[in-house]
GULUMKE-470168 format. One record per residue: residue number from 0; y, z, x of N, C-alpha, C, CB in turn; chain. Coordinates in Angstrom, 3 decimals. Atoms other than C-alpha are relative to their C-alpha. Glycine has a CB too. Example, Ala and Ser with C-alpha at 12.3 -4.5 7.8 and 13.67 -1.06 7.14 Angstrom:
BEGIN
    i    nnorth       nup     neast   canorth      caup    caeast    cnorth       cup     ceast   cbnorth      cbup    cbeast  ch
    0    -1.190     0.000     0.890    -4.500     7.800    12.300     1.200     0.000     0.900     0.027     1.246    -0.992   A
    1    -1.190    -0.060    -0.820    -1.060     7.140    13.670     1.090     0.730    -0.770     0.462    -1.415     0.414   A
END
This chain:
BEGIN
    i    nnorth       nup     neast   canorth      caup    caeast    cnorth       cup     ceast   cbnorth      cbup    cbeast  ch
    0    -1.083     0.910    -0.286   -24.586    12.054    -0.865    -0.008    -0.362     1.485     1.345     0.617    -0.407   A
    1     0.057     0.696    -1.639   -24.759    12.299     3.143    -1.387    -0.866    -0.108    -0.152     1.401     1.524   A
    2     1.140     0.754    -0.305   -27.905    10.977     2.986    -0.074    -1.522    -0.610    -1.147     0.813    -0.475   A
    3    -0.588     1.523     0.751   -26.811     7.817     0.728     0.782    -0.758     1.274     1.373     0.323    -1.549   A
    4    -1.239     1.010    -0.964   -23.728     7.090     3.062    -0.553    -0.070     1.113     1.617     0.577     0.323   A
    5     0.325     0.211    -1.262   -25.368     7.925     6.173    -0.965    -1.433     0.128    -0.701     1.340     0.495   A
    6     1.027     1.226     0.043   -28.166     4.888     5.212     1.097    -1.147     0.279    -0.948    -0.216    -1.646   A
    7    -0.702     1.267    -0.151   -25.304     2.556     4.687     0.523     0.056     1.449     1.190    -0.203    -1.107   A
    8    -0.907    -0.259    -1.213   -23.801     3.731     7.964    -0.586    -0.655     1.356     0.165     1.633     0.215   A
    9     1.210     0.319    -1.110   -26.900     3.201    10.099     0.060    -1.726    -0.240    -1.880     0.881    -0.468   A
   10     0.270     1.215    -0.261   -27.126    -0.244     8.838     0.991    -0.927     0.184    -0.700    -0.369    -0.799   A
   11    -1.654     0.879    -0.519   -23.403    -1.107     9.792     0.267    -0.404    -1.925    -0.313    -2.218     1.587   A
   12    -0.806     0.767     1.425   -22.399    -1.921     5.655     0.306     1.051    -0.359    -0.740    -0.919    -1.244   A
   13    -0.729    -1.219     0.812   -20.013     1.164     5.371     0.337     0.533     1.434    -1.039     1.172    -1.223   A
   14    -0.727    -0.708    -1.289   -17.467     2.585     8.270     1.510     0.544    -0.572     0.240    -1.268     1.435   A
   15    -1.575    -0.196     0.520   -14.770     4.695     6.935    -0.479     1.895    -0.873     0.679    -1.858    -1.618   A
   16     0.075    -1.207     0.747   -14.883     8.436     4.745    -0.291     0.361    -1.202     0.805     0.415     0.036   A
   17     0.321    -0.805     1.467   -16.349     9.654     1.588     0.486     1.420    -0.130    -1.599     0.129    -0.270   A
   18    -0.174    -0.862     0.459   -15.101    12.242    -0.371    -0.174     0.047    -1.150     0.757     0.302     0.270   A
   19     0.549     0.135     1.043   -16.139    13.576    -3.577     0.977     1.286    -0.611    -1.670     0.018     0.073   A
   20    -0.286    -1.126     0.591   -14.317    16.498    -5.513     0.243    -0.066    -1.461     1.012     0.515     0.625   A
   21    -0.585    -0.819     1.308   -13.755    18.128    -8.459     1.066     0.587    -0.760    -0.329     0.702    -0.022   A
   22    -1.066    -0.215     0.367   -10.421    18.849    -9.733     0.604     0.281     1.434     0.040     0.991    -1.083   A
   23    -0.300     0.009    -1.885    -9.001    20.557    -6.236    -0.865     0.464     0.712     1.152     0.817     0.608   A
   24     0.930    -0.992    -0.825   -12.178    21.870    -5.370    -0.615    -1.576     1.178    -1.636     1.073    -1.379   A
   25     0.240     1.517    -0.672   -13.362    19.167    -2.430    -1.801     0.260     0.016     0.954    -0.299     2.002   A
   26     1.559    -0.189    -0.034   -17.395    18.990    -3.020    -0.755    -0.402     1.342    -0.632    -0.879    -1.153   A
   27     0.488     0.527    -1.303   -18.046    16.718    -0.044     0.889    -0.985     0.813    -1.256    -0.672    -0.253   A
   28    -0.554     0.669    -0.727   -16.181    15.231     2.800    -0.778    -0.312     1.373     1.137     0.563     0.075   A
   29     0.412     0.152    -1.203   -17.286    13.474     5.823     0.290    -1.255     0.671    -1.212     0.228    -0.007   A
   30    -0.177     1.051    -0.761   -16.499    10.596     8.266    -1.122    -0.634     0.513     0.740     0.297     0.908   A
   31     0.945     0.613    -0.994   -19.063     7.848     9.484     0.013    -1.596     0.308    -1.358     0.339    -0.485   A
   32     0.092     0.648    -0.706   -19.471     5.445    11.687     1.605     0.106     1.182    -0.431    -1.149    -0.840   A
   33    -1.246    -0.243    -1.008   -16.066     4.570    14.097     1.770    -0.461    -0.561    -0.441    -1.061     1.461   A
   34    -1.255     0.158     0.374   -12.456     4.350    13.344     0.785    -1.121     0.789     0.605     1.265     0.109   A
   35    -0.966     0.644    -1.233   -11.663     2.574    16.586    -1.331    -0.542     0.730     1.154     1.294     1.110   A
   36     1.310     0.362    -0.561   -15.034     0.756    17.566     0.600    -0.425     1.788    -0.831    -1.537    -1.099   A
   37    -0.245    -0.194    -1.348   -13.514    -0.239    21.084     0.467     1.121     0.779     0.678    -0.751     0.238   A
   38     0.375    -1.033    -0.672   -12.819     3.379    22.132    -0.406     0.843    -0.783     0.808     0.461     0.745   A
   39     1.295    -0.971     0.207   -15.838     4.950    20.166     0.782     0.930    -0.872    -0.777     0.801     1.498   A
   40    -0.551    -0.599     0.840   -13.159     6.763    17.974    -1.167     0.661    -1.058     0.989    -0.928    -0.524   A
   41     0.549    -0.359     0.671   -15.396     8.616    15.390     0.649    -0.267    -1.468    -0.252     1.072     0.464   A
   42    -0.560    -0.215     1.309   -14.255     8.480    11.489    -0.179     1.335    -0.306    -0.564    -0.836    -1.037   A
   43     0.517    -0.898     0.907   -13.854    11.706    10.080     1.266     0.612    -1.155    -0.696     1.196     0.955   A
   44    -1.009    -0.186     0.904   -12.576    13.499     6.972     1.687    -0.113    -0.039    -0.275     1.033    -0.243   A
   45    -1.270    -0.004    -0.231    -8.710    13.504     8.631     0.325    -1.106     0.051     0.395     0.593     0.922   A
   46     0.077     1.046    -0.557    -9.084    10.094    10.029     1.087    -0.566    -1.190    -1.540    -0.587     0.272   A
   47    -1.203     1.110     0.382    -5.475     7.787     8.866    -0.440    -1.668    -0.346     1.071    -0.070     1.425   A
   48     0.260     1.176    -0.133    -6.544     4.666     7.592     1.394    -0.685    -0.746    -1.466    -0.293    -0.581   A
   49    -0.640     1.092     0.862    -4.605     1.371     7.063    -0.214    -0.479    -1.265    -0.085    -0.939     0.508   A
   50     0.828     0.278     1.469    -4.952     0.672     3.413     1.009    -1.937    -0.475     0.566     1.982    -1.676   A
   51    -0.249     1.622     0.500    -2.878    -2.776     3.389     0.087    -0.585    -1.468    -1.122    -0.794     0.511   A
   52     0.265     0.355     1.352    -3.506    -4.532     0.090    -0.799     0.744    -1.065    -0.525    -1.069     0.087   A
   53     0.634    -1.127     0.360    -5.847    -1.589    -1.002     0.998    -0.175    -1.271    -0.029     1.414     1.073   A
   54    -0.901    -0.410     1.201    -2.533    -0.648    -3.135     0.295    -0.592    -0.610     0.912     0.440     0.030   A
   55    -0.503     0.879     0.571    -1.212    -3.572    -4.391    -0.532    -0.020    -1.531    -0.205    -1.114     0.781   A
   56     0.007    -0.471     1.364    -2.838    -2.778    -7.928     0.400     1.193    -0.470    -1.041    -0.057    -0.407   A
   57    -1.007    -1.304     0.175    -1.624     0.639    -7.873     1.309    -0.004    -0.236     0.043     0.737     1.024   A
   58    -1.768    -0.298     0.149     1.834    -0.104    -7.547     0.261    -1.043    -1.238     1.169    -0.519     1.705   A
   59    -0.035     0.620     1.081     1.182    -2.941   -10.121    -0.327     0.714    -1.424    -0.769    -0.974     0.260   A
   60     0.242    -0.822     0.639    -0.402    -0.817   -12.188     1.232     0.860    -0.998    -0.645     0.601     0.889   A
   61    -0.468    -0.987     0.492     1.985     1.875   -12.151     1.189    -0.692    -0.559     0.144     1.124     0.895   A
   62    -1.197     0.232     0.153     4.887     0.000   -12.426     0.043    -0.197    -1.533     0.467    -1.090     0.872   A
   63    -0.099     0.669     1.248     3.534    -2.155   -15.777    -0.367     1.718    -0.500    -1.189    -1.605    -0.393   A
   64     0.050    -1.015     0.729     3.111     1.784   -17.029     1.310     0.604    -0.020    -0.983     0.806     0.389   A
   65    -0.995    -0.488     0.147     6.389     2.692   -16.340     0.746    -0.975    -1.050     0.545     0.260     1.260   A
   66    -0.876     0.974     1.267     7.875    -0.525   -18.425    -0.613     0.572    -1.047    -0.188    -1.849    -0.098   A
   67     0.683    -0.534     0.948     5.564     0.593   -20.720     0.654     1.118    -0.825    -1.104     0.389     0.556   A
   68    -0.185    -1.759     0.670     6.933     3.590   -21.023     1.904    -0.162    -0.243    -0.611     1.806     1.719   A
   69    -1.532     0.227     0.273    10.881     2.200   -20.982     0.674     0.139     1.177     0.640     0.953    -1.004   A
   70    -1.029     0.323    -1.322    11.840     2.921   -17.026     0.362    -0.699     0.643    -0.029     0.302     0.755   A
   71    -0.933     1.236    -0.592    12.202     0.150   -16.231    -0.528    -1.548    -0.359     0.023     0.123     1.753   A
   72     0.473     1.273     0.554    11.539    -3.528   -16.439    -0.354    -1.212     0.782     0.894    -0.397    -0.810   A
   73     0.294     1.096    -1.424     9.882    -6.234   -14.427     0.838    -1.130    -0.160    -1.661    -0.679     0.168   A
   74    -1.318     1.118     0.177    12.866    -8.451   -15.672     1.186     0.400     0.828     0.606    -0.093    -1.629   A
   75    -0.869    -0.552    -0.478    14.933    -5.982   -13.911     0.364    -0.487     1.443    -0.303     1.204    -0.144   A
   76    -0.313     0.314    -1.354    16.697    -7.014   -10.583    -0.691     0.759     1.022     1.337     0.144     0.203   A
   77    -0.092    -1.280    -1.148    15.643    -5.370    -7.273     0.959     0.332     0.437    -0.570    -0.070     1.115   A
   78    -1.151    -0.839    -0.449    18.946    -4.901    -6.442     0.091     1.323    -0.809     1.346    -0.804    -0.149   A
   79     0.008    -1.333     0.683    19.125    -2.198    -9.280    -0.814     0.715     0.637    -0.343     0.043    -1.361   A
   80     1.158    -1.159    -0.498    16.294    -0.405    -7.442     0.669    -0.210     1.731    -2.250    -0.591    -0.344   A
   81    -0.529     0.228    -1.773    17.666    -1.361    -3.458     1.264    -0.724    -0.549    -1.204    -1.215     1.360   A
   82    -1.642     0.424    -0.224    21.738    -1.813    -4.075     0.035    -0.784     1.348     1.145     1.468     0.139   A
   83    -0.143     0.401    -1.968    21.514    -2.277    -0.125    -0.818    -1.657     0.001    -1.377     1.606     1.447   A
   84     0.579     1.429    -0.233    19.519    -5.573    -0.245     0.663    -0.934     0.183    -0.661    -0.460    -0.835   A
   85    -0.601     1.373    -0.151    20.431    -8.804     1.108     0.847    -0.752    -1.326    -1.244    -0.912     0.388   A
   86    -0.333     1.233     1.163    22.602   -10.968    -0.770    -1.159    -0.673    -0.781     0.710    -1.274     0.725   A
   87     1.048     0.321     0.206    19.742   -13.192    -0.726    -1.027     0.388    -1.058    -0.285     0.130     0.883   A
   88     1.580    -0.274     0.691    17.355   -11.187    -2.664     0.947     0.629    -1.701    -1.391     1.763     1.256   A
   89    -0.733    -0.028     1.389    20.473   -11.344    -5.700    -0.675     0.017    -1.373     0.790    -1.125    -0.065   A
   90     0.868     0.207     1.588    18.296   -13.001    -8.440    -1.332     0.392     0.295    -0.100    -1.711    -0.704   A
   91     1.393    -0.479    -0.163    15.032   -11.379    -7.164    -0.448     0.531    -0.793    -0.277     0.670     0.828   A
   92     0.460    -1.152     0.636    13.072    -9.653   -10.202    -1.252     0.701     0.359    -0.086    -0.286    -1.209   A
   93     1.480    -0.080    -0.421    10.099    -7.505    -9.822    -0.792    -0.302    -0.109    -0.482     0.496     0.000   A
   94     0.505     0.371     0.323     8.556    -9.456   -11.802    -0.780    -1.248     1.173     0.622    -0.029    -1.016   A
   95     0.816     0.844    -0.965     8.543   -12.061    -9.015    -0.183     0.780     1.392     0.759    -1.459     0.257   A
   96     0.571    -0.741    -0.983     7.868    -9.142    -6.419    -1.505     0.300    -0.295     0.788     1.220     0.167   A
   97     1.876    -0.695     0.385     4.550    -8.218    -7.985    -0.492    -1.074    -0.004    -0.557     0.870    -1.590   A
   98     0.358     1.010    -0.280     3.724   -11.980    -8.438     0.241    -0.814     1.027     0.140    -0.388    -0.708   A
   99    -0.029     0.718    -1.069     4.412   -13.117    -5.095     0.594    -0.945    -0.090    -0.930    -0.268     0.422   A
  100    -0.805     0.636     0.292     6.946   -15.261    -6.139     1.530    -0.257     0.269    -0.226     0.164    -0.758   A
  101    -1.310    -0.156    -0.480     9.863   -14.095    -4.629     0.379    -0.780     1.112     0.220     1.254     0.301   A
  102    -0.419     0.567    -1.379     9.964   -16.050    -1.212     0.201     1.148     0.895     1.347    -0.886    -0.046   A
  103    -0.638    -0.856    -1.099    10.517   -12.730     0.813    -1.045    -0.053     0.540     0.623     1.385    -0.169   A
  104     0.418     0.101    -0.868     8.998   -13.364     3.925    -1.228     0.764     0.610     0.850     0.001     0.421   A
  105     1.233    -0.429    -0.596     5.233   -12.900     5.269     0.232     0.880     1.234    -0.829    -1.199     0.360   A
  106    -0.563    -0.265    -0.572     6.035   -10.354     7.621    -1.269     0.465     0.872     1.025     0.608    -0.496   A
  107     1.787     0.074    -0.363     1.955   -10.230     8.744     0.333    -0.963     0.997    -1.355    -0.629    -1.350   A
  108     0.071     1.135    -0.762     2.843   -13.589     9.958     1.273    -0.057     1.332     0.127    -1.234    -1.131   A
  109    -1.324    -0.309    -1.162     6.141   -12.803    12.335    -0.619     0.067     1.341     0.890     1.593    -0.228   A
  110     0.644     0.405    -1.774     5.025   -13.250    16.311    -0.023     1.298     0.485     1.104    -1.089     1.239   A
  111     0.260    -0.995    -1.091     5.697    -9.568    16.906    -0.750     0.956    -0.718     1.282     0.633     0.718   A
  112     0.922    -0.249     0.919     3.372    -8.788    14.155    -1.495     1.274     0.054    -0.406    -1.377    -0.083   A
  113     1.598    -0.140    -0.613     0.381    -7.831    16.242     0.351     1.217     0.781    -0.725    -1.430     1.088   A
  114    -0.263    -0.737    -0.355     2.468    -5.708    18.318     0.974     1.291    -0.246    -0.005    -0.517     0.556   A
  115    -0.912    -1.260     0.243     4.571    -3.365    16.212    -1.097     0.155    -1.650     2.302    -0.400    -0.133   A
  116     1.177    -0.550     0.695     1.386    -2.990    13.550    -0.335     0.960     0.169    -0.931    -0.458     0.064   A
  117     0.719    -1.662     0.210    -0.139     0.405    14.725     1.088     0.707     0.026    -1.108     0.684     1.216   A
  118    -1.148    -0.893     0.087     3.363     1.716    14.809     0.842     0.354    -1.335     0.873    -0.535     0.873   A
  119    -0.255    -1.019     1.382     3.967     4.154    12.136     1.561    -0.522    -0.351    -0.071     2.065     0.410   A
  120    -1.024     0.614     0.344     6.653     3.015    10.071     0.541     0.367    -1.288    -0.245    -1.207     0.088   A
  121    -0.364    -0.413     1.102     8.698     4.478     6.920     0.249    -1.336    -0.778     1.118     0.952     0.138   A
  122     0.247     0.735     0.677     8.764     2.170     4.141     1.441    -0.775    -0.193    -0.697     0.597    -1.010   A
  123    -0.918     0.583    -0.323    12.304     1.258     4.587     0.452    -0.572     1.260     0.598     0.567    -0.345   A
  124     0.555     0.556    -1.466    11.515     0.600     8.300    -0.405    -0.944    -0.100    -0.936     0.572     0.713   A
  125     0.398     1.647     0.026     9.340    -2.252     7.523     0.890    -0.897    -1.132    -1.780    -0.176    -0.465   A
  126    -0.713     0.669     1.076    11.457    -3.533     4.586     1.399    -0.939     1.356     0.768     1.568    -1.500   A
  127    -0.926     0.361    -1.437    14.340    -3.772     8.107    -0.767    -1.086     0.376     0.109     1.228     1.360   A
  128     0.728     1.096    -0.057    11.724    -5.977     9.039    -0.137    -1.202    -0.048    -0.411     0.053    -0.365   A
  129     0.428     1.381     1.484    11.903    -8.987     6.683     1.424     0.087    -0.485    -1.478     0.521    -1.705   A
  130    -0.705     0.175     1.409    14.861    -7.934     4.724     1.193    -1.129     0.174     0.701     1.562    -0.552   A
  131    -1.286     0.899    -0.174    17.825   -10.242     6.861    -0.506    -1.751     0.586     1.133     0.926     1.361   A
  132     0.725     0.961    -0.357    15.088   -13.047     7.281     0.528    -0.786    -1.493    -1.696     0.400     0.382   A
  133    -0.230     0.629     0.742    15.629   -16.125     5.150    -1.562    -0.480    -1.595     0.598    -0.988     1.077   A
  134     1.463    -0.094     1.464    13.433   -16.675     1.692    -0.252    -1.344     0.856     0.404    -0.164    -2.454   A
  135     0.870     1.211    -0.067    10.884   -19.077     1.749    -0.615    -0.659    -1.109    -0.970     0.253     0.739   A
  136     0.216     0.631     1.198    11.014   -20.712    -1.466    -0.381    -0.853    -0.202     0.604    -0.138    -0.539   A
  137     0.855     1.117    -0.365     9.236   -23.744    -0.407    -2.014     1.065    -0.758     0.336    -0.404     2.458   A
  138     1.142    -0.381     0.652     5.879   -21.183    -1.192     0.381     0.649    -1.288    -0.815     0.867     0.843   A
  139     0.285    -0.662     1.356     4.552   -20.195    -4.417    -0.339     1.545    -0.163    -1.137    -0.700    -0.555   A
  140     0.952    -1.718     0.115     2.995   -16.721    -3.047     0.274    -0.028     1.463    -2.151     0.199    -0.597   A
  141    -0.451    -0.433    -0.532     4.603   -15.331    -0.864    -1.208     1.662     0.653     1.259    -0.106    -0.792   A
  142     1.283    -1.509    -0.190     2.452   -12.496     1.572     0.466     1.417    -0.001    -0.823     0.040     1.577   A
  143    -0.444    -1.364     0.122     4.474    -9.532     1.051    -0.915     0.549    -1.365     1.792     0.061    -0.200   A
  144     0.254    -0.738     1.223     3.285    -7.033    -1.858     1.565     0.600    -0.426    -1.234     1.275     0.298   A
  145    -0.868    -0.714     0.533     5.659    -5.015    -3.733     0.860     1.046     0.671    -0.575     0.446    -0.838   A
  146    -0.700    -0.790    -1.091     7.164    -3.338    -0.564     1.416     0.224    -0.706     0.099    -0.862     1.562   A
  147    -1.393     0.314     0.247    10.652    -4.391    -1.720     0.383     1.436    -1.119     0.173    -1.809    -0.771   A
  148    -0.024    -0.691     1.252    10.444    -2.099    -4.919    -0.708     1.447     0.457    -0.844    -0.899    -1.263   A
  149     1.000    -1.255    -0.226     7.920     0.655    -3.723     1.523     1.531     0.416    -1.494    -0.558     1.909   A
  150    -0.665    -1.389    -0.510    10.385     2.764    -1.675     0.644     0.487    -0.963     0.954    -0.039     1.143   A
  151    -0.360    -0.823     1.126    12.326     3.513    -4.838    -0.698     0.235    -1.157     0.984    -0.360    -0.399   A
  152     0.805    -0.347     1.295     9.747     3.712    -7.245    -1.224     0.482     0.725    -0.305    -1.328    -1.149   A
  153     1.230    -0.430    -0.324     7.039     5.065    -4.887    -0.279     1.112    -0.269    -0.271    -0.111     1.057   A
  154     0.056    -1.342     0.515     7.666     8.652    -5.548    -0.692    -0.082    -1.775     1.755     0.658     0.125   A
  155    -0.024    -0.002     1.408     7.182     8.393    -9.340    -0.917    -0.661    -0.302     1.053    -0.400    -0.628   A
  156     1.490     0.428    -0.057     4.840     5.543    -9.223    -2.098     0.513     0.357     0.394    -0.759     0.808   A
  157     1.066    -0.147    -0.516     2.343     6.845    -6.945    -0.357     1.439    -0.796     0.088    -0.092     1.586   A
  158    -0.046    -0.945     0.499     2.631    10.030    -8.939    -0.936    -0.252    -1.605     1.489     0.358     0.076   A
  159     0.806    -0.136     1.143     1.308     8.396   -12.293    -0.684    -0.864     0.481     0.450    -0.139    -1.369   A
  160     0.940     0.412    -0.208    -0.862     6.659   -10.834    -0.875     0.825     0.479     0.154    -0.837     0.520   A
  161     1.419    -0.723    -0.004    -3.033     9.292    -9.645    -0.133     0.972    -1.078    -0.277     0.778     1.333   A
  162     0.310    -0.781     1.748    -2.473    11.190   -13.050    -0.877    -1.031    -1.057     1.828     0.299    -1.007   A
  163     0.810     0.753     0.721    -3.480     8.186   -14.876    -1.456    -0.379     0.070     0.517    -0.867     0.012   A
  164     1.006     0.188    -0.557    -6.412     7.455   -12.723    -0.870     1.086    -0.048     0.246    -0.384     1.073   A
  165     0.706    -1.045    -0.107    -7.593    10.678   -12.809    -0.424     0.681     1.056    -0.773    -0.182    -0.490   A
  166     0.289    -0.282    -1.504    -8.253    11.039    -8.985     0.686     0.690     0.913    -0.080    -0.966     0.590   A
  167    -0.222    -0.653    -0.938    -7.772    13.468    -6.523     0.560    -0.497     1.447    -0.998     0.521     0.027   A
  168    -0.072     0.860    -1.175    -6.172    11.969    -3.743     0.598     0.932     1.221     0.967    -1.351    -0.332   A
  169    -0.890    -0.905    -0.163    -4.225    15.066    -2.600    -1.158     0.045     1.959     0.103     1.617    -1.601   A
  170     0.408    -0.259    -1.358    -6.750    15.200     0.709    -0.238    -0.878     0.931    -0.939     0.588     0.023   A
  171     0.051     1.146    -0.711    -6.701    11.595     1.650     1.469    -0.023     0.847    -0.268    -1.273    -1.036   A
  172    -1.478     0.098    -0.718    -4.131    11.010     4.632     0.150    -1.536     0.299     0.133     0.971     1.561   A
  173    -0.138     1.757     0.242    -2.586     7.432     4.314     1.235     0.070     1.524     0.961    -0.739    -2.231   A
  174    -0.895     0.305    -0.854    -0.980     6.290     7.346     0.952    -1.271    -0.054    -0.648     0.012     1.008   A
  175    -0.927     0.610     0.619     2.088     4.013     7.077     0.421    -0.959     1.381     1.136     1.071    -0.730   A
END
């Protein structure tokens, strides 16, 4: 396996961590190439990556398994899941949170965007963000993901989703 990743590594098409295990046993971990190419940062097994849109089928995923299963319903309001939400986001369902349909605000695109990005942030932190900003119902797809919904269904979600998946994720560290 090092000798696989390390090839891709050398030829620059692969910068980031493999891991391989077995139920909780971890078979192989290692970091290569750089995490932070302007100060030479290294990647290794600990290394925090941004995963961005990475999730966005995960939480889709899990969610259409939870309707599935009767907890809930992508017809369902987000207020039922965030009481606290804007007026604004009244007739919001998740249905149009998972389809980008909601109008809640690109918050990628905001001017201070660039500069409050590497700053670690709880998931109701960035929701503060966006949440007293006005919809933008003029677009069809909207650049948020399923943020809106996650913080109360992330526990539970992210939970059958790595049961369902089958994957070990228990040693990956996700930074926020």
């Amino acid at each position: 396996m090092d000798q696989l990743m390390q090839s891709y590594a050398t030829e620059h098409k692969f910068m980031g961590t493999a891991l391989v295990s077995r139920g909780d046993q971890v078979l192989f971990s290692k970091g290569y190439g750089f995490a932070d190419l302007e100060w030479n940062v290294p990647n290794t097994p600990t290394t925090k990556f941004r995963l961005g849109s990475v999730t966005k089928q995960f939480t889709a995923a899990s969610i259409l398994l939870l309707e599935e299963r009767g907890k809930l319903s992508t017809d369902d309001l987000v207020k039922k899941y965030l009481p606290d939400a804007p007026a604004a986001w009244d007739k919001i369902t998740i249905f149009q949170v998972l389809t980008h349909t909601a109008g809640i605000p690109n918050f990628t695109s905001f001017p201070d965007y660039r500069k409050l990005k590497p700053v670690a942030v709880t998931p109701e932190q960035l929701v503060a963000r966006f949440r007293d900003k006005p919809l933008d119902l003029s677009r069809a797809r909207s650049g948020v993901t399923a943020i809106p919904v996650t913080p109360c269904l992330a526990t539970s979600s992210r939970k059958l989703a790595v049961r369902r998946t089958r994957h070990s994720f228990a040693t990956t560290s996700l930074r926020r």
